[in-house]
C-alpha atoms as an extended CHARMM CRD file, in Angstrom:
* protein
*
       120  EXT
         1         1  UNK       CA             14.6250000000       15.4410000000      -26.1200000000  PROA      1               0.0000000000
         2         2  UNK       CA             12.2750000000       16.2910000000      -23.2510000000  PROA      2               0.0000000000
         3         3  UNK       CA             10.2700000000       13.4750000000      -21.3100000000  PROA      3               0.0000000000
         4         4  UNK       CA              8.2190000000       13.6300000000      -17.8920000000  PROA      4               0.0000000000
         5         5  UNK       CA              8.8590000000       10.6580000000      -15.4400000000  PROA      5               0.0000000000
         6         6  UNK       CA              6.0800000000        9.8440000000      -12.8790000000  PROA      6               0.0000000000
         7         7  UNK       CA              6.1460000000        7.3710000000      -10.1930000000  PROA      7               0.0000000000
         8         8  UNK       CA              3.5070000000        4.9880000000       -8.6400000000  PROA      8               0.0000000000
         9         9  UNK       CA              3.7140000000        2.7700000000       -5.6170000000  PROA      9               0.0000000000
        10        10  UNK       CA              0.5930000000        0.3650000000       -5.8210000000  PROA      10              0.0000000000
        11        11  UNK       CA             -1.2660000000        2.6470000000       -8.2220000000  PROA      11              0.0000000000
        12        12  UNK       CA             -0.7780000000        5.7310000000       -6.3310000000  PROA      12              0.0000000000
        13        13  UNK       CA              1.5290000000        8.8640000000       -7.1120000000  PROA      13              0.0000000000
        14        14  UNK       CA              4.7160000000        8.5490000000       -5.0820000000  PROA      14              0.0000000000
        15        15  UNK       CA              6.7600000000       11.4950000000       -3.9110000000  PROA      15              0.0000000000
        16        16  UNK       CA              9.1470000000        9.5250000000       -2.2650000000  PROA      16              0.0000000000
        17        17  UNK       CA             10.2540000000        7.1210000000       -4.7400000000  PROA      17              0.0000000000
        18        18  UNK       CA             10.0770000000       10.3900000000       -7.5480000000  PROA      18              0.0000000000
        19        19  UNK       CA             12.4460000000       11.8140000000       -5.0710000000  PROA      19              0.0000000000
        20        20  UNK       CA             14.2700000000        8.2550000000       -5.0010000000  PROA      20              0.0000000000
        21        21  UNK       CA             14.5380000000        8.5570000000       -8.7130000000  PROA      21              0.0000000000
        22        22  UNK       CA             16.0640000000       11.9820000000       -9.0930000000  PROA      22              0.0000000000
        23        23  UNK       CA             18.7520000000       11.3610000000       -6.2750000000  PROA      23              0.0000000000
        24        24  UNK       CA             19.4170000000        8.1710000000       -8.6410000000  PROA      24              0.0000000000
        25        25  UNK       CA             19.8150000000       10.2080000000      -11.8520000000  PROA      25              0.0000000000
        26        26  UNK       CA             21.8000000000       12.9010000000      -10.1760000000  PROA      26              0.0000000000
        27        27  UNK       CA             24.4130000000       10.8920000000       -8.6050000000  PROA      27              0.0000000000
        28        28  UNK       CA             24.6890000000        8.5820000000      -12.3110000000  PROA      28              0.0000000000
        29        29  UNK       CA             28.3020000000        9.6950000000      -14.3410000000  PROA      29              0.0000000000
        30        30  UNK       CA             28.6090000000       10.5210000000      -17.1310000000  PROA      30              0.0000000000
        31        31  UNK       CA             25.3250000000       12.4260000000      -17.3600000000  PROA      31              0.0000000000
        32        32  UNK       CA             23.8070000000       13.8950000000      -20.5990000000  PROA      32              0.0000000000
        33        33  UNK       CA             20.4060000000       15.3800000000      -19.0520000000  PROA      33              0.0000000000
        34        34  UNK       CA             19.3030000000       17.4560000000      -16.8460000000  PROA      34              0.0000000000
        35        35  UNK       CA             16.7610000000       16.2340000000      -14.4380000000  PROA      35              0.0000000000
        36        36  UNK       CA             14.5020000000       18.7870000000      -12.0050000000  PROA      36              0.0000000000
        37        37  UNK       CA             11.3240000000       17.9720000000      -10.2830000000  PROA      37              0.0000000000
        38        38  UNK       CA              8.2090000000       19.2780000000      -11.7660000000  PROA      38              0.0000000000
        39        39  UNK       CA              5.8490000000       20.1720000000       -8.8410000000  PROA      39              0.0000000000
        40        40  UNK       CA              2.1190000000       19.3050000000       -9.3600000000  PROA      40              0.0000000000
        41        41  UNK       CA             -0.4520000000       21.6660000000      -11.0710000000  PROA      41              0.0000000000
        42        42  UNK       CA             -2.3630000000       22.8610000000       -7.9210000000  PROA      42              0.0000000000
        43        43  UNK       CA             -6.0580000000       22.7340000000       -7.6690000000  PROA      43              0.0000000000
        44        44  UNK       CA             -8.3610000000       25.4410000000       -6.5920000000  PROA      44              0.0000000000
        45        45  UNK       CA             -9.0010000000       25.3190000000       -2.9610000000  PROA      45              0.0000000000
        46        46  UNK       CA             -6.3380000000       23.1400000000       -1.7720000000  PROA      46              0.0000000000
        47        47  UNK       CA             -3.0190000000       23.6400000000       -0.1510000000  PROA      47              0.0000000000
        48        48  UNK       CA             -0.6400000000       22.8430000000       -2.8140000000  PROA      48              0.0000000000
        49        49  UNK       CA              0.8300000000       19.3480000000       -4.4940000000  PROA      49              0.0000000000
        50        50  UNK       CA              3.0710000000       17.5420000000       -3.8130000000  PROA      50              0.0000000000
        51        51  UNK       CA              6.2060000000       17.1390000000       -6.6280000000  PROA      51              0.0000000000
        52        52  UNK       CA              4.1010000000       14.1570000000       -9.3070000000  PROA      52              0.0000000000
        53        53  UNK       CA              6.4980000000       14.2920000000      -12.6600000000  PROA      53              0.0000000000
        54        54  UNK       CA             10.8950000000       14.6740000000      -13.3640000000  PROA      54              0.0000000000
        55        55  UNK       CA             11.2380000000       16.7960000000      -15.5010000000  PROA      55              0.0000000000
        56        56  UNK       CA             14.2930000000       15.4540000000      -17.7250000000  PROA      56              0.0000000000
        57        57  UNK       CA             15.8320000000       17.0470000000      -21.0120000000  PROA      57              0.0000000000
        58        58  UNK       CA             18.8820000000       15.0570000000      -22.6570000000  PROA      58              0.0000000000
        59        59  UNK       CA             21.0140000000       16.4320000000      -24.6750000000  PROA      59              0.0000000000
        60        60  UNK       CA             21.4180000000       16.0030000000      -28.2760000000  PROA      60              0.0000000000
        61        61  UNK       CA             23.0730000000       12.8330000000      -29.2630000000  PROA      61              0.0000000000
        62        62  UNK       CA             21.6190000000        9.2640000000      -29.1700000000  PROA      62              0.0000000000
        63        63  UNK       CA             24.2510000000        7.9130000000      -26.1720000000  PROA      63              0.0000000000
        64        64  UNK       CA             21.7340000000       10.1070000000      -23.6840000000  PROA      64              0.0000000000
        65        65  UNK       CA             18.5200000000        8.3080000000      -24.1530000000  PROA      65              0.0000000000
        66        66  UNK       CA             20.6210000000        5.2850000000      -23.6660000000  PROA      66              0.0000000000
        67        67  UNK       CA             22.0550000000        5.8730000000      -21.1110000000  PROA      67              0.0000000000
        68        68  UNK       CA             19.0460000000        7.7530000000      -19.2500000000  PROA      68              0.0000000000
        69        69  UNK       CA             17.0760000000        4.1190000000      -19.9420000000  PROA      69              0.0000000000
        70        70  UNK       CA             19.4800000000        1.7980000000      -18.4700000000  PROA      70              0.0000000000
        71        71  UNK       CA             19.8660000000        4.2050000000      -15.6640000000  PROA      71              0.0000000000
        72        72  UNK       CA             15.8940000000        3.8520000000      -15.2510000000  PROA      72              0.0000000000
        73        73  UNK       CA             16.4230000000        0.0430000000      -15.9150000000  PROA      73              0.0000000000
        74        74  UNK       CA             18.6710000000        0.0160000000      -12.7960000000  PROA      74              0.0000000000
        75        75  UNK       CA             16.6280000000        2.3020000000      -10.5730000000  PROA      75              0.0000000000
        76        76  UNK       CA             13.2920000000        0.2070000000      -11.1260000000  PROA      76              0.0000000000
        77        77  UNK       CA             15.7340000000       -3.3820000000      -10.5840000000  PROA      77              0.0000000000
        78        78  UNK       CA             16.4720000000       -1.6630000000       -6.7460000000  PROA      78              0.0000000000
        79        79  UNK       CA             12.6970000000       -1.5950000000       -6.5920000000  PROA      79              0.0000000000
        80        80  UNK       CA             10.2570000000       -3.3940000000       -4.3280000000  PROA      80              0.0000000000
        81        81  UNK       CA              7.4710000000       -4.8350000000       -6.2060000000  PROA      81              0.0000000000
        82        82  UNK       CA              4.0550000000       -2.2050000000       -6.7130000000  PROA      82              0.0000000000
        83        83  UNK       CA              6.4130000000        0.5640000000       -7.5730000000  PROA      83              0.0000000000
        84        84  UNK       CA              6.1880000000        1.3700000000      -11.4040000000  PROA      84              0.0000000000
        85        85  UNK       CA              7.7110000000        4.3730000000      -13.5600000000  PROA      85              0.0000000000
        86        86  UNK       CA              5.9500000000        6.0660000000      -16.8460000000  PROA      86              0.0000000000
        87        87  UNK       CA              7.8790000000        8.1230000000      -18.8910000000  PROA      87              0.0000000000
        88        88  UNK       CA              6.1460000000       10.6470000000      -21.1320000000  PROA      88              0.0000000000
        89        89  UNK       CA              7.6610000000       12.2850000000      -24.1890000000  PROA      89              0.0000000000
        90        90  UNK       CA              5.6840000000       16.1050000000      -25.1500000000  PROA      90              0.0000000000
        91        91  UNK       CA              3.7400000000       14.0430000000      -28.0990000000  PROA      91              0.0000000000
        92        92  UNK       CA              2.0130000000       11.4820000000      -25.1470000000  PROA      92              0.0000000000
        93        93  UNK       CA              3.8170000000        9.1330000000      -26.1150000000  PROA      93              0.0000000000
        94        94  UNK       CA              4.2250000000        6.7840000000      -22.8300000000  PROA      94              0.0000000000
        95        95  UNK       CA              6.7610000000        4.2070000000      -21.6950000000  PROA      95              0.0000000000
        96        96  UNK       CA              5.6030000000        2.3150000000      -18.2150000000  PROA      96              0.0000000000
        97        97  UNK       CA              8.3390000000        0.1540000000      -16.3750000000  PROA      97              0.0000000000
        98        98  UNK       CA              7.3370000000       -2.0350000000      -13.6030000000  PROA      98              0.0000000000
        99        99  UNK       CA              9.1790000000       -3.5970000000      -10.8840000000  PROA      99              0.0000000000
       100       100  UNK       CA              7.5570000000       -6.3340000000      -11.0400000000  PROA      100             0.0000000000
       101       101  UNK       CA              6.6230000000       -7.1930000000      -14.1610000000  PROA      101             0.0000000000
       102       102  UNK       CA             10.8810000000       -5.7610000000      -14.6650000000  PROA      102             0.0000000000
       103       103  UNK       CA             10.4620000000       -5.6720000000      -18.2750000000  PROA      103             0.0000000000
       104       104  UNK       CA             13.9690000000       -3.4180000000      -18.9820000000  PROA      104             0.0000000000
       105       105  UNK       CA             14.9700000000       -4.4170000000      -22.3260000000  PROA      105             0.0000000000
       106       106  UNK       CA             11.8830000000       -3.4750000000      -23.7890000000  PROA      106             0.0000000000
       107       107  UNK       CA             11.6960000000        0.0130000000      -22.1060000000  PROA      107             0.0000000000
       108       108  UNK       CA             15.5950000000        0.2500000000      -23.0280000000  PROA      108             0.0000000000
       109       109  UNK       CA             14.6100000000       -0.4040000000      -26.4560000000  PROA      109             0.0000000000
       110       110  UNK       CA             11.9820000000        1.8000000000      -26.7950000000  PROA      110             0.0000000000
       111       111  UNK       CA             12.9740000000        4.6970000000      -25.4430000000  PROA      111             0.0000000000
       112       112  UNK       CA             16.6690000000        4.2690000000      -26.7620000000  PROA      112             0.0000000000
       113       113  UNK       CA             14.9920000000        4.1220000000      -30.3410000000  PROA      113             0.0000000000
       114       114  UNK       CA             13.0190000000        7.4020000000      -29.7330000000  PROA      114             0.0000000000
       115       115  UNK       CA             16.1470000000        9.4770000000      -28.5030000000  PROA      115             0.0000000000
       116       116  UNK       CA             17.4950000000        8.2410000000      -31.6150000000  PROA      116             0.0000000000
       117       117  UNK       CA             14.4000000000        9.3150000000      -33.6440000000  PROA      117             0.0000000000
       118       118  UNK       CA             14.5790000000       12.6690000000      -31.9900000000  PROA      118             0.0000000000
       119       119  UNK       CA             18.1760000000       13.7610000000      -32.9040000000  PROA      119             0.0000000000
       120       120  UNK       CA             17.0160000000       13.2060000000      -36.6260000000  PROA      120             0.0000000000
């Protein structure tokens, strides 16, 4: 399974807690995926972007989109409030965790259940 991550501080794209993300990801053990940043799509006339989207593909069984959601879960819990992650499977399907709002059993839920879906 493939998803894109994005994340937002107050509504805006936010390089630094993307990067914040990734260095979380990297450093989790055991780890079934495979997590890059994607750098944004740049626009005519302009002087690049700035990384917007994680690029993460799990590999096949259902333990990796478990264990790639609590490790999200934990990320957003370190979280001051106004910073909120999306992730976006290739069929735009999208998952949104806030830190606020700290929701993590849903998102674990969700996105657990389509891993599982996927290794059909």
């Amino acid at each position: 399974m493939e998803l894109l991550l994005s994340a937002e501080f107050e509504g805006q794209p936010d390089e630094a807690e993307l990067r914040s993300l990734l260095d979380w990801l990297s450093r989790e053990s055991p780890r079934p995926w495979r997590a890059e940043l994607a750098p944004a799509v740049q626009q005519p006339d302009t002087m690049g972007g700035w990384a917007d989207t994680l690029h993460v593909a799990l590999g096949a069984g259902g333990a990796g989109g478990a264990l790639l959601a609590h490790s999200l879960s934990a990320w957003i819990r370190t979280r001051r409030g106004g910073v909120r992650v999306s992730a976006r499977l290739p069929d735009g399907t999208e998952f949104v965790i806030d830190a606020e709002l700290r929701d993590t059993d849903g998102f674990v839920t969700r996105l657990t259940g389509v891993a599982d879906q996927s290794d059909d």
